[in-house]
N, C-alpha and C positions, 0 to 999 in steps of 0.2 A: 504494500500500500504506500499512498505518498505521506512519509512520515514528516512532521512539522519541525522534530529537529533539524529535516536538513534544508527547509527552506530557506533560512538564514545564507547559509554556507554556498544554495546554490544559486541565490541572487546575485550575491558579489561574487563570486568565476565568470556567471554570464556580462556580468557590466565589465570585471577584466576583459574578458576575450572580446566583447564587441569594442570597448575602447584601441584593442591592439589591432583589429582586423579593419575598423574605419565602417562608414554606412556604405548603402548598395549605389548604384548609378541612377543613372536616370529614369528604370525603370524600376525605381523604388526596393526593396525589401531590406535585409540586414536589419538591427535594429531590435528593441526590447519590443513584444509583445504586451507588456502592458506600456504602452507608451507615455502617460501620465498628462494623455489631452495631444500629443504633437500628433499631428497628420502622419501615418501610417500608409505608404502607397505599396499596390500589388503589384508583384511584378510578372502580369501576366503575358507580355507580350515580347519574353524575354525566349522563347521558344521559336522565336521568327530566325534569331542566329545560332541555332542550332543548327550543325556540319555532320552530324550523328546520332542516332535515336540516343535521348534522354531515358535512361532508367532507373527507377523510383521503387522503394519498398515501404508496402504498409503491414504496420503490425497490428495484428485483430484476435479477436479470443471466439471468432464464430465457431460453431459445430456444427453437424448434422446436416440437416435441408441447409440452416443460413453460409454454412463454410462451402456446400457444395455450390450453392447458388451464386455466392462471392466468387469463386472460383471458375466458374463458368464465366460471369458479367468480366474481369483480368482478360479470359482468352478471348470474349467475342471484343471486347477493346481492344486489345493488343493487335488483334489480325483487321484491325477495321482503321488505321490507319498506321503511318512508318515513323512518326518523331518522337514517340513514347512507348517504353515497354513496364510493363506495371509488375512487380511481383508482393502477393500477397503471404504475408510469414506469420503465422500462426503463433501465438505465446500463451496455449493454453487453452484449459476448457474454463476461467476462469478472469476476473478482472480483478484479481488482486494480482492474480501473477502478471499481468500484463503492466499494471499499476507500478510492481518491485522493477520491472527493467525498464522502465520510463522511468524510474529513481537512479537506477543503476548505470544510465545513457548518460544523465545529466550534467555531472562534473565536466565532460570532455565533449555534452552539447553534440554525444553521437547516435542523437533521432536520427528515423527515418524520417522520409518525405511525408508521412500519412500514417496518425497512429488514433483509436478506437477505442479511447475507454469509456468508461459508463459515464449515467447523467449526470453524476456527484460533481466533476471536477471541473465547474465552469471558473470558480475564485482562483484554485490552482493555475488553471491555464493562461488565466488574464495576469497571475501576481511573477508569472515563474519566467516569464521572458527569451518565453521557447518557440512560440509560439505566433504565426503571424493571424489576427484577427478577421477572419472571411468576408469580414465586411467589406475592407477595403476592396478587395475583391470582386466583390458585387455591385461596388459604388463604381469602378474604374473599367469592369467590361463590360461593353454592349450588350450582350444578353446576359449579366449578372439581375439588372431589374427584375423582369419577367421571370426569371427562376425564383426569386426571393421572394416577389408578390406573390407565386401562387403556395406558398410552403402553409403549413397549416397553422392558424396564427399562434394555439400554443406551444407551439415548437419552438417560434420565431420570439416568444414571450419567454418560453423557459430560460433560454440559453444568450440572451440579452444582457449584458451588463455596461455599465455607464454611457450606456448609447451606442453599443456594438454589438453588433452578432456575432459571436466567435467561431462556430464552428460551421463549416462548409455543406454539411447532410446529417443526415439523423435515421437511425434504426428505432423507426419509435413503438413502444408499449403501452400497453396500460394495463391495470387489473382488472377482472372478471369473477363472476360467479361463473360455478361451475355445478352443472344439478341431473341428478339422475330421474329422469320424466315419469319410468315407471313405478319408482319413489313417491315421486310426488302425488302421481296420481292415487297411489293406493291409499296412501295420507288423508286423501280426499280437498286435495292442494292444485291448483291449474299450474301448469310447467311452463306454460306463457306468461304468466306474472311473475314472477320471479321478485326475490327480497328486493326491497331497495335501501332497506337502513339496518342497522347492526340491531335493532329491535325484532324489527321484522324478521332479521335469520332466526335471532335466540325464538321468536316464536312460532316457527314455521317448523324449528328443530324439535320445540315440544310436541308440534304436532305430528308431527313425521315417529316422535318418540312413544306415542302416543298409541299409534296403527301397531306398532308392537311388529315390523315386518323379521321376519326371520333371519336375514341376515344382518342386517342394521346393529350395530353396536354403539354408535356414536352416530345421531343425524347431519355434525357437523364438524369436522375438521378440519384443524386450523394449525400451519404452521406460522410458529412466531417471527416473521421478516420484518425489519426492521420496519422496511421503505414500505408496507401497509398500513402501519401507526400514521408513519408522515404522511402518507397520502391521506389518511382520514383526518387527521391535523389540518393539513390545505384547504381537504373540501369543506370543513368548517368553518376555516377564515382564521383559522387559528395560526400566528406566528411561532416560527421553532425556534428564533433569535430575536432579538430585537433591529434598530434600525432601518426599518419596514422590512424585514425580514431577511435584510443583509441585501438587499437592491439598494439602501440610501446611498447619501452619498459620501459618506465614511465606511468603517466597518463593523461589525456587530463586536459585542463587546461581552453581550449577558444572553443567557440561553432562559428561553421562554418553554418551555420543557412543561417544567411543573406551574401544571393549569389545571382548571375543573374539566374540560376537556379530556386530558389526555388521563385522566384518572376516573372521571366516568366510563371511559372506553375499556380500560385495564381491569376494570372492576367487574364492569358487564359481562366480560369475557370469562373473567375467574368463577364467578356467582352461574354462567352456564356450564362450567365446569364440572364444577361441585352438583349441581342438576341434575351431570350425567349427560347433558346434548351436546358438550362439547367434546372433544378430544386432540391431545394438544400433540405435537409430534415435534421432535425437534427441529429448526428452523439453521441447520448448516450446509453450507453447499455441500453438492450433491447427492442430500437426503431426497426421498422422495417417495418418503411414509404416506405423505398425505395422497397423493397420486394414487399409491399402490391402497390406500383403503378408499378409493372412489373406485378401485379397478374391482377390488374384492366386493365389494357391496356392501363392505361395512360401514361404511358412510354415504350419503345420499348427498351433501356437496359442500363445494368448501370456494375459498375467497385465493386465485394466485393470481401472478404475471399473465397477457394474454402473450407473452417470446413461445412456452410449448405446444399454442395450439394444434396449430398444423401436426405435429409430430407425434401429439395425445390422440390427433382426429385421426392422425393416419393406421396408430395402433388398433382403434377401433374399429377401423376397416378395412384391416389388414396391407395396408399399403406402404408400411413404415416395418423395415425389419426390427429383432433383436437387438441385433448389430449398433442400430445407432442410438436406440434408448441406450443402450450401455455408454456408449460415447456421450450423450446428452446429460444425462441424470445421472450415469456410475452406477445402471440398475440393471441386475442380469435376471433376461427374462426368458421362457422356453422359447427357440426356432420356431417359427410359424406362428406364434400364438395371436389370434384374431378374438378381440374380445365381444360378447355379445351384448353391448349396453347400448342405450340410447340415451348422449347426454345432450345437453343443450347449453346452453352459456347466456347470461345477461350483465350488464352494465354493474361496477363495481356498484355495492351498497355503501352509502357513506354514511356519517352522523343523522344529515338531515333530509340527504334526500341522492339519488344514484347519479352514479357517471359522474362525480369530482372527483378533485386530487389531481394528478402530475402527468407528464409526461416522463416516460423513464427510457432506458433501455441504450444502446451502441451508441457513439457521439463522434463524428469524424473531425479530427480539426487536422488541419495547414499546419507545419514547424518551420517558424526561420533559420533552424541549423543547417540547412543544406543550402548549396547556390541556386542560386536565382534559377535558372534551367531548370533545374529540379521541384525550384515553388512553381516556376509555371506549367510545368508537367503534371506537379499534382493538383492544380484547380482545372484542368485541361480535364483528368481524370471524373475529379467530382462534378464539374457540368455535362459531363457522360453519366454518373452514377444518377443525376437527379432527373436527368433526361426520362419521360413516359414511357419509354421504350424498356429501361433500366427499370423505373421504379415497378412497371407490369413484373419484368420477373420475379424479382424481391416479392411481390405481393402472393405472385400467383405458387412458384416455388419456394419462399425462400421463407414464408412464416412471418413476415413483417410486413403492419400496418405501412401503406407508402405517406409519403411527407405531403405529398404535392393534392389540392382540391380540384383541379380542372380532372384528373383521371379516375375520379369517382363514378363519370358518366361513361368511360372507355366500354364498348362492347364487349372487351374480353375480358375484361377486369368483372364486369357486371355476371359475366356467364361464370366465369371461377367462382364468384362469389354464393352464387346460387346452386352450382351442379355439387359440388363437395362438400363435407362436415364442419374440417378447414377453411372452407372458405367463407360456409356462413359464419362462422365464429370470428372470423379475422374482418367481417364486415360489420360484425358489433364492435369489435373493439376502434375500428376507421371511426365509426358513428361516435363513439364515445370522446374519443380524442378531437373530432371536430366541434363537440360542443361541450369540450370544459372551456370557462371563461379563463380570460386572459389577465383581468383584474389584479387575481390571487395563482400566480404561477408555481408557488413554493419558493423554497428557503435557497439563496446560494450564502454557502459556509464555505471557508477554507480547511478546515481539520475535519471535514467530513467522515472518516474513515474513524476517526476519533468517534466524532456521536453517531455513527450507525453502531460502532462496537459497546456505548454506552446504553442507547435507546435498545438494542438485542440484551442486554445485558438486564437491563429491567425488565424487557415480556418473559426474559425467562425465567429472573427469579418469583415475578407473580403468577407465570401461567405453567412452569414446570415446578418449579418448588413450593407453590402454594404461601409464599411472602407477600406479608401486608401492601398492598398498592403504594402509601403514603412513601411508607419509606424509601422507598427502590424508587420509585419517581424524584424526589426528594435526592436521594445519591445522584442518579443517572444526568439532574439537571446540574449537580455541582461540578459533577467531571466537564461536563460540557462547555461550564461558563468556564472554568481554568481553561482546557482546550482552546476557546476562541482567545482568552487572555495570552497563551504563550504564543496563539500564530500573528497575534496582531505584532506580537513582539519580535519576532522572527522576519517578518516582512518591514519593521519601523513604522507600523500603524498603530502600535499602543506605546 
C-alpha cells in the first residue's frame, strides 16, 4: 500500500530530480503533478516526431474476463496503427500489490507510462508529483472535449480535485444486491422489489427467516468491506473527514468517522446478527464465503461490488470455467460445475433510500516519469480505450460498467444487455452509476489505506467479535484523525 511514511521522502527526490532534469519543451510535460495552481501542459503532440514506434507499459491488477479483455483491446490497438506499441504487465490479483510497487518505483521515479490502481488514491496522485493530471490533456487536444463531456458525471465528480480531473478513464463499479428469486418468492417476497434500505434487508431477512426454507441458514450475508460503510456514509450525506470532505480547499485534518450514522448502521447490522438473519463472513481478499453461501442456498442474498458480475452470471450459466473463479476469488470449485439458481440483482440499499454512494473500482492515470513520447503515446492509448468501440468490449466482455452516456443507446451494447445474466446485471449497475448525484461524490483522503485498515478494523470487531459499536467507532475515528495529522505533515500541509 502507499504508506504515508514515505511521502515525505518521496516529494523531495521528485523536486531533486525535476530541478536536475529542467521542465519539458514546448510541448509541455516534465514537471510536479501537483502543480500548486501553474498551468500544466500535455504533451500530446509530441508523437508527431516520433522516427520509431513508441513503447509504453501499463501496470494493472485485472483478472479473469477484465485481464482477458484488456489484453485483447493492447492487441486490436497495437495492430491498428505503427507509432505505439502498448504492453500491458500485470502486478497481481490485487491493488495492494500493485499499490507496494508504485511505492517501490518511486525513489528512482521508475513508473511506467500507465498504471491502475483503485478509486482511493486521487490525494496521493495529485500530492506525489508522479503524475501528469488528464486534464490538461483534455483541455489541449481537439477531441479531449467531447471525450470528457460524454464521461458519466460521477466519475468526472469523483476523481476531481482542485479543479482537475486526474485521471484519463475509469473501470467503474458500484455495489448491488444480490437475491435469490426463488427465495424470495417462497418468502412470499416479489424479487422485482428488491430492499432499498439497510431496514428493509434486516426485514425482508426476517421474512425470508420466517418461510423456514430448508436450506437457508442465514437470509442475509454480509461481508464486512470497508468501502460499503463508506458508501452508505456518502449516500447519507455523511462526511468521512472534514473540510467538505477533503475536496476544500486545504486539507482535512479531523476524521468524521464517529457519527450517529455510522453507529446506527454498525448497530443494525450487529442486532440482525444476534437475530440470527445475519451472517457475517470474513471480509479479506480473496474470501469468498459470502458468494459460496449464495451458491449453496444458505443464504438468499447479500450487499457486494457489481466488478464479479459477469463472472458470478457466467458460473450460473455455465459459461465461466473453474479455472478463473480460482484466478478471481482464490476459490477452487469442481470442473464443469453449472449452478442451478436464478439470481437477480438491484441497486445498492442505502441508509435512506437505493442506488447512492460512490463510484469505485480500476482508475487509469498518465505519469510524468517517462519522456514526452511516451506521455503522448499513453493518452494516444487512453483516447483509444475511451473510444465506443473500446468501451463496447469492456462492457460486453470485460465485466465493466462503460464510463461514456452516449453508448447507452448503442444496438449492441442494448442487445448484450438484454440477451445475458451479465448483462442485465451490469445494466443495473450502468443505471445506478448514472444516477448517483454528483453533489456528495465521497471522501478524497490521503492515508487512505490507513482508514480502510481502521474503518475494517471496526466492522470486524463489532460484526465478528460481537464489541460494543461505541467503542470500536470511537478507536477507529482516533487512528484516522492521527493518520490525516501525520500525512498532512509528511506533505507540509499540517
Amino acid at each position: 500500500m502507499f504508506r504515508r511514511r514515505s511521502i515525505k521522502g518521496l516529494v523531495a527526490v521528485v523536486a531533486i530530480i525535476a530541478a536536475a532534469c529542467g521542465g519539458g519543451d514546448g510541448n509541455g510535460g516534465g514537471g510536479s503533478g501537483d502543480d500548486g495552481g501553474e498551468e500544466v501542459s500535455c504533451p500530446y503532440k509530441a508523437l508527431d516526431g516520433a522516427t520509431k514506434p513508441v513503447e509504453i507499459t501499463i501496470w494493472h491488477t485485472y483478472t479473469a474476463l477484465g485481464k482477458r479483455t484488456l489484453e485483447s483491446l493492447v492487441e486490436r490497438y497495437n495492430t491498428s496503427q505503427d507509432k505505439v506499441v502498448v504492453k500491458a504487465e500485470s502486478q497481481g490479483i490485487g491493488y495492494e500489490e500493485l499499490h507496494d510497487k508504485i511505492e517501490q518505483a518511486a525513489p528512482d521515479r521508475s513508473l511506467p507510462a500507465l498504471v491502475v490502481p483503485d478509486d482511493t488514491k486521487t490525494r496521493y496522485i495529485a500530492d506525489s508529483g508522479m503524475f501528469l493530471p488528464a486534464q490538461a490533456c483534455f483541455d489541449a487536444d481537439p477531441d479531449g472535449k467531447a471525450i470528457m463531456d460524454d464521461f458519466l458525471p460521477i466519475a468526472t465528480a469523483s476523481y476531481t480535485l482542485d479543479g482537475k480531473l486526474w485521471p484519463a478513464s475509469f473501470s467503474t463499479y458500484t455495489a448491488l444486491v444480490y437475491l435469490n428469486r426463488a427465495h424470495f418468492v417462497a418468502a412470499g417476497l416479489d424479487p422485482d422489489d428488491p430492499p432499498k434500505t439497510i431496514d428493509e434487508m434486516i426485514e425482508v431477512g426476517r421474512k425470508i427467516k420466517a418461510a423456514n426454507l430448508p436450506t437457508v441458514k442465514h437470509p442475509l450475508v454480509f461481508s464486512p468491506l470497508s468501502f460499503l460503510l463508506e458508501w452508505w456514509l456518502s449516500g447519507a450525506g455523511q462526511e468521512l473527514v472534514n473540510d467538505d470532505n477533503g475536496r476544500g480547499k486545504g486539507y482535512p485534518d479531523e476524521s468524521e468517522f464517529d457519527n450517529p450514522t455510522t453507529r446506527d448502521i454498525l448497530q443494525k447490522l450487529k442486532d440482525a446478527k444476534a437475530e440470527g438473519i445475519l451472517d457475517v463472513t470474513p471480509g479479506t481478499e480473496g474470501n469468498a464465503d459470502d458468494l459460496l453461501a449464495m451458491a449453496t442456498q444458505q443464504s438468499s442474498f447479500l450487499v457486494h461490488s457489481s466488478g464479479p458480475a459477469s463472472t458470478v452470471a457466467g458460473v450460473i450459466e455455465g459459461t465461466v470455467r473453474a479455472e478463473d473463479i480460482k484466478e478471481e476469488f482464490g476459490v477452487d470449485l469442481p470442473a464443469g460445475l453449472k449452478l442451478d439458481l436464478d439470481i437477480s440483482v438491484g441497486a445498492f440499499p442505502g441508509v435512506k433510500e437505493a442506488g447512492r454512494g460512490q463510484v469505485g473500482g480500476g482508475v487509469w492515470y498518465m505519469t510524468n516519469t517517462v519522456p514526452e513520447q511516451q506521455q503522448a503515446a499513453a493518452w494516444d492509448f487512453m483516447k483509444f480505450l475511451n473510444s465506443n468501440e473500446s468501451q463496447l468490449t469492456w462492457a460486453i466482455d470485460g465485466s465493466i460498467a462503460p464510463v461514456g452516456r452516449k453508448i447507452a443507446d448503442d444496438p449492441k451494447l442494448t442487445e448484450a444487455w438484454s440477451s445475458t445474466l451479465g448483462g442485465r446485471w451490469l445494466k443495473v449497475a450502468y443505471d445506478v452509476l448514472s444516477g448517483i448525484p454528483t453533489d456528495f461524490p465521497g471522501p478524497v483522503v490521503g492515508p487512505y489505506d490507513e482508514f480502510r485498515t481502521s474503518i475494517k478494523k471496526a466492522m470486524d470487531r463489532v460484526l465478528l467479535n460481537d464489541e460494543p459499536v461505541d467503542q470500536a467507532v470511537k478507536d477507529a475515528d482516533a487512528e484516522m484523525t492521527e493518520a490525516l495529522k501525520s500525512y498532512n505533515l509528511d506533505v507540509g500541509a499540517g
